[in-house]
C-alpha positions, 0 to 999 in steps of 0.5 A, a space after each residue: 114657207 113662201 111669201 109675196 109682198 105687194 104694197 102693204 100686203 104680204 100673202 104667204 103659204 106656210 107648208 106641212 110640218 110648220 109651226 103657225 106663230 114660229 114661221 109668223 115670227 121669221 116672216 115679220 122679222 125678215 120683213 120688218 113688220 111692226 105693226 099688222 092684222 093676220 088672217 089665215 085658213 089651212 090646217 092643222 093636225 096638232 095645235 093648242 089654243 087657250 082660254 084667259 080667265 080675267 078673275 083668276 089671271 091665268 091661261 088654261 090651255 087645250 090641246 087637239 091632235 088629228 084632222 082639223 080644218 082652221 076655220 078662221 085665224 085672226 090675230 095682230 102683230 105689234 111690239 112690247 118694249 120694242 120688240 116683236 109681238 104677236 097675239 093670235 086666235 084660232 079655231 079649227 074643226 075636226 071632220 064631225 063639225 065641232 069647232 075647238 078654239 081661243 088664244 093660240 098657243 101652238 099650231 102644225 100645219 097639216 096640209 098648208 096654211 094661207 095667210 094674208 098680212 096687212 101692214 099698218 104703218 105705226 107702231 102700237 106698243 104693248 104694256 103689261 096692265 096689272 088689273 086684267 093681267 094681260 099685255 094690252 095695246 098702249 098708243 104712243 
C-alpha cells in the first residue's frame, strides 16, 4: 500500500495480494478517519460479496475466484460504539461481461486497487436496529 493525504483527500493504491477491507482499515486507524466516503477500481482474483435479506435478517454470501475487473467500489466509514466501521459494496466482472456484486465481505487484489477517500469532518455512529436487523447511521 501507498497513500497521499491532501486535505480532506486521501488517494491510496492498494497492491497485488492485499486484502480490500484489512489494508482500509490500517489506513483509517493510522490516519484517524472517522468518518469518509470510499470510491475504488482495480481488481481482483478472489472476492465475496453478500446479498442481506430483510425478511429473514440474514447475509447469503458468494464467492468468485478468477480474473475480475472492480467495476465500481463504494462504500462509507464510520464508527459503532466509538470504534472503526466500514460498510462496502463492490461489483467486479469477469472477462465475458457478467457483473457479480453486494455488501463486500472479502477482496484479493489481483493487479492494484485505486481508492479515493473523502474525509468528513463529524462522527456518525452506528446503532444496531432490531427491526431490519442491520447497523444503521445514528446522527449524534
Amino acid at each position: 500500500m501507498d497513500y497521499r493525504r491532501f486535505g480532506s483527500h486521501i488517494v491510496a493504491r492498494f497492491d497485488r495480494g492485499e486484502e480490500i477491507l484489512e489494508s482500509l482499515k490500517a489506513l483509517a486507524l493510522k490516519e484517524n478517519v472517522r468518518l469518509a466516503s470510499v470510491s475504488a477500481l482495480g481488481a481482483v482474483d478472489d472476492f465475496t460479496v453478500g446479498v442481506y435479506r430483510v425478511d429473514e435478517k440474514k447475509y447469503y454470501a458468494n464467492h468468485f475466484e478468477g480474473a475480475f475487473e472492480i467495476v465500481s467500489l463504494t462504500g462509507t466509514i464510520s464508527t459503532m460504539n466509538g470504534e472503526y466501521y466500514a460498510h462496502l459494496h463492490m461489483s467486479a466482472g469477469n472477462d465475458r461481461g457478467e457483473v457479480f456484486g453486494g455488501h463486500l465481505n472479502r477482496a484479493v487484489i489481483s493487479a492494484t486497487c485505486e481508492l479515493v477517500i473523502d474525509v468528513i469532518d463529524g462522527v456518525v455512529e452506528r446503532r444496531a436496529d432490531p427491526e431490519v436487523g442491520l447497523n444503521l447511521f445514528k446522527f449524534i
